[in-house]
Each structure stands twice: as structure tokens, then as C-alpha cells.
N, C-alpha and C positions, 0 to 999 in steps of 0.2 A: 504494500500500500504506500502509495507516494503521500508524503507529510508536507502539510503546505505550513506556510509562513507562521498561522495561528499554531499551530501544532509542535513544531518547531522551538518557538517560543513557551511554547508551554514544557515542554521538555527539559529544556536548559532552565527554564526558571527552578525545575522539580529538582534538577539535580544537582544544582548550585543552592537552592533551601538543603536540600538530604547532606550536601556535604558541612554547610556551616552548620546543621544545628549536631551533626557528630562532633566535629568540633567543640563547638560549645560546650555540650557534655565533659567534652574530653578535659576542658579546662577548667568545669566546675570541678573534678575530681582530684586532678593534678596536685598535688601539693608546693611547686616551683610561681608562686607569686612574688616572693619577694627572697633572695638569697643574701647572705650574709658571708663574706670571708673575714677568717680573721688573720690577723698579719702576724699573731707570734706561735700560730699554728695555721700553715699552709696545706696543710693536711686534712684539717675539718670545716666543713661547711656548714651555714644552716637552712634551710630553708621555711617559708611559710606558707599555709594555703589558707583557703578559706577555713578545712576543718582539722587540720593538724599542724605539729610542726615536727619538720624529721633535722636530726645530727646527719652529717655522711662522711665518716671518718674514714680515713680509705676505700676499702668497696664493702663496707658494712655500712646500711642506716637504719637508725634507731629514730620512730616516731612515737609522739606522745599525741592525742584526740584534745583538741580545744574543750575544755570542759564547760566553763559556761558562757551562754550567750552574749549575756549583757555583758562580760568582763570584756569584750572584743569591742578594739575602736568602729566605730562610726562606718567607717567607710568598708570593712567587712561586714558586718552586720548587714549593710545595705545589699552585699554584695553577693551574700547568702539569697535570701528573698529577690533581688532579680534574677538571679542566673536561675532558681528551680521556676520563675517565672519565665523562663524565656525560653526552659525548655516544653513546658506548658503550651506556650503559642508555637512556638516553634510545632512542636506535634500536631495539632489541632489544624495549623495551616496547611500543614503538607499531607495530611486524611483531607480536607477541605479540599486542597486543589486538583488531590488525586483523581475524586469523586467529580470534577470540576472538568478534568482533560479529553481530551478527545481519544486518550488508550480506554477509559474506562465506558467502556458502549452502555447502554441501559436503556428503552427505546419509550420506557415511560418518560425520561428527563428531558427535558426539552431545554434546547441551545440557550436560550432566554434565562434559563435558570444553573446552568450550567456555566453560565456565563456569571451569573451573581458568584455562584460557589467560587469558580478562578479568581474574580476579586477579591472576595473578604477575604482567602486562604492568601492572595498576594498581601494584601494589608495587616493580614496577621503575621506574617513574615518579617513585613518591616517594623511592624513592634515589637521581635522579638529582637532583632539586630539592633534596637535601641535600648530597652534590655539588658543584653549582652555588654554595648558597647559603653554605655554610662557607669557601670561599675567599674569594670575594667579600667577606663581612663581616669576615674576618682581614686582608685588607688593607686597609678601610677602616677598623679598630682600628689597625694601623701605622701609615696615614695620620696620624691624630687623636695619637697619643702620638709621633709624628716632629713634627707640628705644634706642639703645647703645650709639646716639649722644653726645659728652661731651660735647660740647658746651650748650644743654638746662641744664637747673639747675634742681637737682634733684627734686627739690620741684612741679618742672613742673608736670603735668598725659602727660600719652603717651600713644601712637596709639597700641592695639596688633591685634592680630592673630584675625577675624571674621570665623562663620561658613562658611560665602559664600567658603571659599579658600578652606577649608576640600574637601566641595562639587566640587566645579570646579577641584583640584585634583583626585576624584573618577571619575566625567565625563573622563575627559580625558584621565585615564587609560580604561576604558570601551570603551574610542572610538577609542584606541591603538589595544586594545583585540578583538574588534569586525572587526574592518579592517585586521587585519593580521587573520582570521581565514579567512574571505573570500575573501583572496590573497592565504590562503593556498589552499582554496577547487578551485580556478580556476587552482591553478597549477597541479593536480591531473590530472591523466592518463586517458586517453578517456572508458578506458576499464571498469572503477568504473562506464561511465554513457552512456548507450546505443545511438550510434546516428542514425540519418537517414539515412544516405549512406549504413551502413550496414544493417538496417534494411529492407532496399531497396534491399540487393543485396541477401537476405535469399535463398535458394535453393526453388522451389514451391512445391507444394504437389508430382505430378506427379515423382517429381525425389528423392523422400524417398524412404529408401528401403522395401521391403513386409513385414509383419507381419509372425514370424518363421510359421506358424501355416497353413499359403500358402505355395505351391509348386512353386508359380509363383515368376518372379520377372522380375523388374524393369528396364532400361539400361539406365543411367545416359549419358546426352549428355555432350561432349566433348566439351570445350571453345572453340572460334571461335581463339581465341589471342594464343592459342597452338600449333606449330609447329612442325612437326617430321624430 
């Protein structure tokens, strides 16, 4: 089956949602948000996540479970409740647009509504990539202003930049990219994607015209809604 434009778009929008929000997941789990060297042992690392924080002393780590909520600054705290939110819509979007695309046939749904499901599932997308990406970037703003801090003493280690951010940045761009491709393809003209009404309303065999090849032909009946 040849995949037209609409379809297309709807494809790439599904697979660029499917991959940010793996992603996403991957980096609410992660524990590399924010890592820690320290300079009079080169040897041990720390790192923090949202729900732990692990030692990596050579190729052993040792982690310990954030015990309580409210002891966690601000900007994790927040960053709990978006991220299980975003995998939330993030899911919800990509059932929505699944049910929404031109793979998923169903001969009750008609294009009109199928067309609603593409959007909202694109619009949920891009809530979740915001979601994603307001956390992410609020605590790598607490990183950078914990860093530059003048009040610690230089002698102090501080907190930098963890993989987890890299990655929650790329989700989020993916789930930016993938929701706005399929906001694009529902916005598309009816004309890219065949619907039922017209294919309902096709002329029948009886009123095509003869084959040059016959003498004979055919007399096309007149609409009833025609007037003279």
C-alpha cells in the first residue's frame, strides 16, 4: 500500500513520540542527574537522581533510596511529579494517535474523528515534552547557581552536569518533534486521505460511460436535488 503524505507524517510523528517518551522513562530512572568528583579521591564518584544517590568507587556502586520526600530540594521534588507526568501523557498520546493513524483501519471511525484522535494525541505529546523539559532544565539552573555559589569555599567539590539531563533534553525534543508532526498531519486537507462519505457517494457501474469500442451508450440519471 503506497503511504501518502498524511500517513507519512503520521508515522514519523509515532515514532519520534515512541522514541522520546522511552527516553524519558529512561531518565526518570537513571540515577546520573547531577555527579560529583572529588579531587582528593579520583577514584570515587557521586552521583544523584531523582530517587537515589549511588558512591562509584572503582567498578563497584553503592546506592542508598532518597528517603523522604519533602527533605528533597524544590527543584527535584518538582521533578518527580513531572517526569511520572509526562510519562502519563506521553502514553495516553501515543494509544490516542495510534487509534488516530491511518495503520489502525476500523471502518466504524470515520476520518473526521480520527482526525480529532491525531490531534489531541499530537497535543498530548507536546505536553509531555514540556513536562519533561521544565524539570530537566530547572535543575540544571540549580546545578549552575549551586556551582558559581560564592559563598561555598573553593576548596569545597560541587555538583555538575549528569548524563540523565543530556538524555531528558533529547526526550523532550523528540516528544516536541513527534507531537507537532502529528498536529501537522491532522491539519492536512481531506483530499491527501480518502473518506467514507465520498466513497459512499462514487457514481455505480451502470452510470460509467461505454467502452469507445461500443456503439452503445449509457444515460446518466439526473440528481433528484436538481432543478430547472
Amino acid at each position: 500500500m503506497a503511504w501518502s503524505l498524511h500517513g507519512k507524517a503520521q508515522l514519523g510523528g509515532l515514532l519520534l513520540s515512541l522514541l522520546g517518551w522511552v527516553c524519558s522513562c529512561v531518565t526518570t530512572i537513571l540515577p546520573q542527574w547531577k555527579t560529583l568528583n572529588l579531587e582528593l579521591n579520583e577514584m570515587e564518584t557521586w552521583v544523584m537522581g531523582l530517587w537515589e544517590v549511588c558512591v562509584n568507587q572503582e567498578e563497584v556502586a553503592v546506592c542508598k533510596a532518597l528517603e523522604s520526600f519533602l527533605t528533597l530540594p524544590r527543584e527535584l521534588q518538582a521533578s518527580r511529579i513531572l517526569m511520572v507526568a509526562s510519562h502519563g501523557l506521553g502514553l495516553l498520546g501515543l494509544l490516542l494517535s495510534g487509534c488516530g493513524s491511518e495503520c489502525f483501519q476500523f471502518h466504524r471511525i470515520r476520518w473526521v474523528f480520527k482526525r480529532r484522535l491525531c490531534l489531541l494525541g499530537g497535543t498530548l505529546e507536546v505536553s509531555a515534552s514540556a513536562a519533561t523539559l521544565f524539570p530537566v532544565s530547572w535543575v540544571a539552573h540549580a546545578t549552575i547557581q549551586d556551582f558559581w555559589d560564592n559563598s561555598v569555599p573553593e576548596i569545597m567539590p560541587r555538583w555538575e552536569f549528569g548524563d540523565a539531563l543530556y538524555l531528558g533534553w533529547a526526550a523532550g525534543v523528540f516528544l516536541a518533534l513527534g507531537g507537532l508532526l502529528l498536529i501537522f498531519s491532522a491539519c492536512l486537507g481531506k483530499e491527501d486521505v480518502p473518506s467514507l462519505r465520498m466513497a459512499g457517494t462514487t457514481a455505480p457501474p451502470f452510470c460509467a460511460p461505454a467502452d469507445e469500442s461500443n456503439d452503445s451508450f449509457y444515460l446518466t440519471p439526473r440528481p433528484r436535488n436538481l432543478f430547472v
